[in-house]
N, C-alpha and C positions, 0 to 999 in steps of 0.2 A: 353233462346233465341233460334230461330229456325235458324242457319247457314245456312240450305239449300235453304232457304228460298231467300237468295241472289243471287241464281243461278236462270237464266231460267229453266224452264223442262229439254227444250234440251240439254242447257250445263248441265247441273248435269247428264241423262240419260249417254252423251257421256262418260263421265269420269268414270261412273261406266262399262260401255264394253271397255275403254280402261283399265284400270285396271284387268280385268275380273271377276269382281266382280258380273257380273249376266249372265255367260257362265256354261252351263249345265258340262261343263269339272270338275271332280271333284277335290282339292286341300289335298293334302294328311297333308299340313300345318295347316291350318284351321280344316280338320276332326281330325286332333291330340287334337286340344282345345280343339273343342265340346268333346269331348270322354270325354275331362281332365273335362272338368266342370258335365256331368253326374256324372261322377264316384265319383268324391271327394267332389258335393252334394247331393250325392245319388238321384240322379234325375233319372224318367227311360224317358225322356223326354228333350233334347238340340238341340237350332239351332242356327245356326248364319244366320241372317234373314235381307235383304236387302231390302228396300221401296220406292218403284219409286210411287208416287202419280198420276202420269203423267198417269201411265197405269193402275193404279188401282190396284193393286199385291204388294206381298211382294214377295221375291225369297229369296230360302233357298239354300244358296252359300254351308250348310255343315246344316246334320241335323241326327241327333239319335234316333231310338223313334220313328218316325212318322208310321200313319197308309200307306201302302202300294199304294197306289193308289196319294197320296200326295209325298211322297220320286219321284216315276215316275215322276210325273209331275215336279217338284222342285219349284212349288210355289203354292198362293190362291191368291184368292180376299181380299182387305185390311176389308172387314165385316166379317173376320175370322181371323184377326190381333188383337195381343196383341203389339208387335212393334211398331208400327205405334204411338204410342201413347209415347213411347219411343224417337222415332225419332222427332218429335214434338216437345217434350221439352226438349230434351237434358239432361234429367235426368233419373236415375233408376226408375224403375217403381217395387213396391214390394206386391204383391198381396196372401193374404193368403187364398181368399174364392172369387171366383168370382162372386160366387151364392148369395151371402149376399152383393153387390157392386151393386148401382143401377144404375150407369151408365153402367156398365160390365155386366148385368148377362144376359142380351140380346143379346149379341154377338155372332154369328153364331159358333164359337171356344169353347165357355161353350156349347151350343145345341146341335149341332151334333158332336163333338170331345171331349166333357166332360171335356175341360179346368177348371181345377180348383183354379190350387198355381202354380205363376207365378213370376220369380223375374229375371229381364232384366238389364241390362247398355248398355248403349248407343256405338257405334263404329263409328268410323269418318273416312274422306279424311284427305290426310295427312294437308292440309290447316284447319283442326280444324270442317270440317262439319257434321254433323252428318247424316247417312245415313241410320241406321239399329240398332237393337241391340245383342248381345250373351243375351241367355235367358235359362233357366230352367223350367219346366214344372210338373208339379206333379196332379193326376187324382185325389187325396181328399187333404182337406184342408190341409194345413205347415203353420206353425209358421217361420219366417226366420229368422236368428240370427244376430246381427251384422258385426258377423264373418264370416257369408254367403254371406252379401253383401260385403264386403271389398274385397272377394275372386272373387266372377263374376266381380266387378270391373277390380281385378288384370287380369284377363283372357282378359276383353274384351282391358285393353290397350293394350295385348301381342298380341292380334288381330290387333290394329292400328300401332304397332310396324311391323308387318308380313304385313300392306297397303303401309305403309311408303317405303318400304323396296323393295315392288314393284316399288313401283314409282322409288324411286332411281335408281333401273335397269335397269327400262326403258328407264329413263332421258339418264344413261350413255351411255345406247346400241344406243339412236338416238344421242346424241353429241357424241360419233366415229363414227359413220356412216356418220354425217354433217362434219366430221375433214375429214375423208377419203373422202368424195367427193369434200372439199377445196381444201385437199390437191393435189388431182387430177386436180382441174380448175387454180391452183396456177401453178401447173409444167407447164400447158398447156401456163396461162400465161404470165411465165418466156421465154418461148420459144417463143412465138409470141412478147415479149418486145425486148428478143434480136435481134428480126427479124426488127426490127421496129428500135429499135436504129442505128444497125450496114447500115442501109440505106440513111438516111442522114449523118451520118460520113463517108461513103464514099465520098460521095457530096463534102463534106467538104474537106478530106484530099487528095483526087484526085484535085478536084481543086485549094488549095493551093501548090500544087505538081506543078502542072503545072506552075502558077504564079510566086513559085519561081524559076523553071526551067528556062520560058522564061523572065522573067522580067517584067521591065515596056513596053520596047518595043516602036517599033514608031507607028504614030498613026493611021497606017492600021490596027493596032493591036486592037487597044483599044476597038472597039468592041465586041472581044472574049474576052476581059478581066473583063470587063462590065457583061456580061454574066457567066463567070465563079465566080464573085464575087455575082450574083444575087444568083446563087447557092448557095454559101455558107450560105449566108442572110437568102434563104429559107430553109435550111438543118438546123442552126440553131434555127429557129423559129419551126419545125417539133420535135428537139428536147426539145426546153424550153415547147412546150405545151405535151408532153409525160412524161417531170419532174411535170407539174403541175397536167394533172390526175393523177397520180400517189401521191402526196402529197393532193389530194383535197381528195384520196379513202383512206389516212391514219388518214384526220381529220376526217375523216366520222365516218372511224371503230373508234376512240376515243372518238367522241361525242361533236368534238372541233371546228367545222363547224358551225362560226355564219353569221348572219346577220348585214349589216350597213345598217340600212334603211333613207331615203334622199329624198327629192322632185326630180325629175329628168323629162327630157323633153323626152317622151318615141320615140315620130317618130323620134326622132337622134337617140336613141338607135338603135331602128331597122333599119334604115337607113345605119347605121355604120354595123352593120352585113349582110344585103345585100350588102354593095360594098366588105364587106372580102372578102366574096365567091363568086362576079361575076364573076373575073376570069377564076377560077377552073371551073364553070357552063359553061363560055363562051369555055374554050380550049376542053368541053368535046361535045359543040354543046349540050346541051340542055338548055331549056328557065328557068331562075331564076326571079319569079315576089314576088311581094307581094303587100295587099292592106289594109285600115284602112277602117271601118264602125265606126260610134259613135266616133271618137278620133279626135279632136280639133285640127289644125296646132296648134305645141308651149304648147300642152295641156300636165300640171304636174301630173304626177303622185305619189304616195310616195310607196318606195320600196326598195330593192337592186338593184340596175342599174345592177351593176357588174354582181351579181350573175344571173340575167334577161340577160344579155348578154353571159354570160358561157352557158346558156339551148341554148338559141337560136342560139348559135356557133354551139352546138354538136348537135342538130337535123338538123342546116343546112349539118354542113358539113357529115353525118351519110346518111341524104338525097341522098347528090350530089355524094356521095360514091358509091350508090347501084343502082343509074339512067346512064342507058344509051343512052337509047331514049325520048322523052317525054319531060320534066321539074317539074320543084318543084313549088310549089307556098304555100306562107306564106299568110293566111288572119287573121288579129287580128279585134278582134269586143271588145266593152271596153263599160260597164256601169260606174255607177257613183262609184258602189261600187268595181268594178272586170274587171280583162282584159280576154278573151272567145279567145284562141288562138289553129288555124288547120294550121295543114304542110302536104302537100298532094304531094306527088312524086309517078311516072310512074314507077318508079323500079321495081326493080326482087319480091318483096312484101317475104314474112316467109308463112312457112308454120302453122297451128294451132297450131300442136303438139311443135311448138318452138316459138310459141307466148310466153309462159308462163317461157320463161327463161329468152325474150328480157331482162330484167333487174337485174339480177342475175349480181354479179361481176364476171368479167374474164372469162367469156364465152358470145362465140359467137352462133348464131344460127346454125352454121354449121363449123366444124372443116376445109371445105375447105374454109371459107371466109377468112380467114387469109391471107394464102396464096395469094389466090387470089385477095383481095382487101384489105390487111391489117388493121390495128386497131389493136387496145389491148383489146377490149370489155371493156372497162372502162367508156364509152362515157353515154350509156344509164342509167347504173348506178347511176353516176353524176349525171343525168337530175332529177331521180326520188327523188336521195334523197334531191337535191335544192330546187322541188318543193315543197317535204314534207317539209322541213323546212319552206319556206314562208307557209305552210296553204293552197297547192292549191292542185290539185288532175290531174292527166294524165292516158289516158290509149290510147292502139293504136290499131288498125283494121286494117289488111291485107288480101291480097289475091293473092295466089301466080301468078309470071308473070303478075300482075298488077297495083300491086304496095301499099303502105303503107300509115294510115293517120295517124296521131297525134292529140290528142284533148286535152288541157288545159284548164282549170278554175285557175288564179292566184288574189291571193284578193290583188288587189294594186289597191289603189283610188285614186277618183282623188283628188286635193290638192290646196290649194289658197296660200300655201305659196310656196317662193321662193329659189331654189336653192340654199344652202351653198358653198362655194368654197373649204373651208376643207374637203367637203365630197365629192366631182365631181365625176362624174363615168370616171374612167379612159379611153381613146380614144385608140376604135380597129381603127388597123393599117393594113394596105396592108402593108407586105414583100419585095413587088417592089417599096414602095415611096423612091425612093430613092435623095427626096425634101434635098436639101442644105440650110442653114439658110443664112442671109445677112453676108457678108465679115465682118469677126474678130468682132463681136459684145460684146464682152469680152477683146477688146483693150483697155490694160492700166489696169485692174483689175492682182493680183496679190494673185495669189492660192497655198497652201499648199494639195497636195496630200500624206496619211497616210495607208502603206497596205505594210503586211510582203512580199506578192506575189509579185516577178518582174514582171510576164507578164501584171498584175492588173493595177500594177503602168504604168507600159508601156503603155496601152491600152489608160486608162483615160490621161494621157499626151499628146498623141496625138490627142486626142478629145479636150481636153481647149487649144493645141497650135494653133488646126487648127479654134476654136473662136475667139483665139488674145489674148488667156491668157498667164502672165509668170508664168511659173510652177514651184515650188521646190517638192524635195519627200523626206519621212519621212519612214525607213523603218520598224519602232514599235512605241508603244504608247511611250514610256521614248523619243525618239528622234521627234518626234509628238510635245510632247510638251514643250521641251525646243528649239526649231524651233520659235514656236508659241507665247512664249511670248516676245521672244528677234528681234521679225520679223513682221513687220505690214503689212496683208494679207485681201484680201476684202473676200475667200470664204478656211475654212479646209474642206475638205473632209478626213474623220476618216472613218476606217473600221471597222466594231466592235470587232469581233476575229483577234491581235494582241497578238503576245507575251509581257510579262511584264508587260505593262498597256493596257488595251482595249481598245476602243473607248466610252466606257463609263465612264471608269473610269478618262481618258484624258479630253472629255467636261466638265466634274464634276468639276478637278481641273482647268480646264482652266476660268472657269465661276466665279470660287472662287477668282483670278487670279487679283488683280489690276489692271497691265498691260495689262491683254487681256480684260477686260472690260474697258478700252479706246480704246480699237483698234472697238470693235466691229463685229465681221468679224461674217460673215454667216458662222454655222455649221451644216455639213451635214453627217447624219450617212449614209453609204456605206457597205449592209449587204445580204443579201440572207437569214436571218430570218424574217421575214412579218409579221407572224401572229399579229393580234389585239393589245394582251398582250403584244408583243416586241417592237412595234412600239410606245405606249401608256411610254412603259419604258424610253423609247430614249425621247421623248419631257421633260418627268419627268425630266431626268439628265440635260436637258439643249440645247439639238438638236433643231436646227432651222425647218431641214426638213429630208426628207430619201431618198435613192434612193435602189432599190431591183435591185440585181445582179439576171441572166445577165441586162446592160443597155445597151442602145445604144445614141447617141448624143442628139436625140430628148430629151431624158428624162434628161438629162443635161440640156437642152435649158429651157427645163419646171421649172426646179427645180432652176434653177438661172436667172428666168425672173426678178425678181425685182433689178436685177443688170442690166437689158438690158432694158431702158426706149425705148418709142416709136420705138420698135423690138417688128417684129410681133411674136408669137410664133406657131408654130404646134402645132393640136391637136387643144384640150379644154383648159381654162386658169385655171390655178392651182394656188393657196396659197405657200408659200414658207412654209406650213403646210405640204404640202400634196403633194405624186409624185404615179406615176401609178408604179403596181408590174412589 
């Protein structure tokens, strides 16, 4: 069977100059062979002969013997090949008289080079293809032994051994050179991480500084109070979306980065992504529009919402980043089978020579945007490998001091069925809603909170007190669940990492539990592990619903709506399945 036969021209051509397997540079490794196989079968005639069909030649990488004018050159035309036929079948070719061969005795190599006895093996890529063979040559008839051929065999695997052996080189010499250059954009963005983190934790630890400094204060105050806790809100939220690229660019490199795909109402999607970023567009004075062609009010699409709103977060906000003047503008155009999505902003635009990294992890196009407009370079990153996972394709067009476009193709169709509630795409939030739910809408319910953390416990305390819940705390799983069975509770919230017993291992026996299967009470795992497989775990054991640390009230409110009858709730309405990360 013909191996090379799988390759295009091109690719076969390349790999034999990346190898330099048809570079006139002589190989003192390969002229050792050839030498070895003249000598030890008394050939006055050996090449190791290379065969690109593509260009019509064979090329003598190393050759003994040859007439002088052939040696110069380092190769012929394949109607002067004994190789080629070699290379072809992947088998030795053993010829004792070419003159008396009547397919051979025609060959330009018997006519004018007096080829006569001729005994080849074939030499491969190190992938097994066959390219060329080591051969023997003799000007009157041979008889060839079977000893002869077992021996240019052995020559020519010591030849694929001496390919091999290249490739490996080369492999290692460009994975250091790819480590060193990581490990370069790594340093770089460790230092733009820290620059990034230690900015909203000042937010944070300045204005709680203050607050506890001055107090509550009377209420000329509460203004600045209001404001300094907006900070915080927003400092936090700057940091949970720098924990999540940063975990989104680790399922990447693992390969652990999937898809939930769901019928979803796409104009809320995008709708919820342009009010995130109004804001920010608005305090910077430029215009944030966006517009729909082809897409139905209410029209379902099937997809990942989520993952569809993570793109469209990071080229907004990557956009509103880099505009100062001008505006951004979103137009999505949607066939039956695919949504056709351009982001077009006025900004500073890349230069060409640093088009070709925009997506590189941890580098930016230019070492001063850091500084100057911070990021982590993780942002475009993200984008491209979300898209490739749905199947879609992005590439972007700039110009510098004019600004950047974005083009998508994402195959998300559209869909006649109906939205699942276990699946809802979870609701972007503005940072400043800072909307209060209806007075103690959890009056009279009576809650078990389970988490080794005192501040954890604290937190969620005052979030179900200020519902109108009464709270008890559990500060391990052993005390979790002896609380639990001897205490009649409408909601536990269990934390999953727990000294003694976990929070899995708690629902497990609580489920088992006579007494708490009268009680019935809502169980809610309480975790900062997400991914798919853990959450999937948690229902398994027994878990009603989850909530993903950090949380904030909303998603309390969410996640124990079916204890709050006619309460309205924020956001989308969720399954007591299902809570947002």
């Amino acid at each position: 069977m013909n191996q090379a036969a799988n390759f295009t021209p091109d690719s076969y051509d390349v790999q034999l100059r990346d190898l330099g397997l048809v570079e006139d540079e002589y190989d003192a490794g390969f002229d050792n062979l050839t030498a070895l196989a003249a000598r030890v079968l008394k050939a006055p005639t050996a090449l190791f002969s290379v065969v690109q069909p593509s260009l019509d030649r064979q090329f003598f990488k190393s050759c003994i013997g040859l007439p002088k004018l052939a040696v110069e050159l380092r190769q012929t035309s394949l109607s002067y090949s004994f190789c080629q036929y070699v290379q072809a079948t992947n088998q030795p070719l053993v010829i004792e008289d070419s003159r008396s061969d009547a397919e051979l005795r025609d060959n330009a190599a018997v006519v004018d080079l007096g080829l006569v006895a001729y005994l080849g093996a074939p030499i491969h890529l190190p992938d097994g293809a066959p390219i060329g063979a080591l051969c023997v040559i003799d000007t009157v008839p041979r008889r060839w032994s079977e000893e002869d051929l077992e021996t240019i065999r052995q020559l020519a695997r010591s030849v694929d051994d001496m390919i091999a052996l290249r490739r490996a080189r080369d492999t290692a010499q460009e994975a250091q050179a790819d480590a060193l250059r990581e490990a370069d954009a790594r340093k770089t963005f460790l230092a733009h991480m820290s620059h990034e983190i230690r900015t909203p934790l000042n937010g944070i630890i300045g204005s709680v500084d203050l607050l506890m400094r001055n107090g509550l204060g009377p209420t000329q105050m509460q203004k600045d109070q209001t404001e300094l806790l907006r900070t915080v809100s927003r400092s936090a939220q700057s940091l949970q979306r720098l924990l999540s690229d940063a975990l989104d660019i680790a399922k990447i490199d693992a390969g652990k980065l999937e898809l939930a795909s769901a019928p979803f109402d796409l104009r809320e999607v995008v709708d919820d992504a342009i009010q995130l970023f109004s804001a920010q567009a608005r305090d910077k004075g430029i215009d944030l529009s966006h517009s729909f062609a082809g897409i139905e009010v209410q029209e379902l699409r099937y997809g990942d919402a989520f993952r569809l709103s993570q793109i469209l977060g990071n080229l907004l906000s990557n956009a509103i980043k880099f505009t100062d003047h001008g505006g951004v503008n979103l137009c999505l155009r949607g066939t039956p089978e695919a949504l056709f999505i351009t982001l077009r902003d006025s900004g500073c635009g890349i230069a060409p020579e640093q088009l070709d990294q925009l997506f590189q992890p941890f580098i930016q196009a230019d070492a001063s945007v850091a500084r100057e407009r911070g990021g982590t370079g993780l942002g475009m990153t993200i984008v491209q490998q979300m898209v490739a996972l749905m199947d879609g394709r992005i590439r972007a067009e700039s110009t510098p001091g004019e600004g950047t476009t974005f083009r998508m193709r994402l195959p998300l169709p559209v869909t006649q069925a109906q939205p699942h509630t276990a699946h809802a795409t979870p609701a972007l939030y503005d940072c400043d809603d800072m909307r209060t739910p209806p007075a103690e809408p959890l009056q009279g319910k009576r809650v078990l909170i389970a988490d080794d953390s005192p501040s954890n416990r604290m937190v969620l305390q005052r979030m179900l007190e200020n519902l109108g819940a009464s709270v008890d705390k559990a500060f391990d799983g052993g005390d979790a669940f002896a609380r639990a069975v001897t205490n009649r509770y409408d909601v536990i919230l269990l934390d999953i990492h727990m000294p003694g017993h976990n929070g899995i291992e708690v629902v497990r026996k609580l489920r088992a539990h006579p007494r708490h299967l009268a009680h019935a009470a809502l169980c809610v795992a309480v975790t900062g592990n997400t991914r798919r497989e853990q959450v999937t775990a948690y229902f398994d054991a027994g878990f009603d619903a989850w909530l993903g640390k950090p949380l904030r009230q909303s998603d309390l409110i969410r996640v124990l709506a079916p204890l709050m009858k006619d309460i309205p709730v924020p956001g989308r309405s969720l399954t007591n399945r299902y809570v947002a990360e």
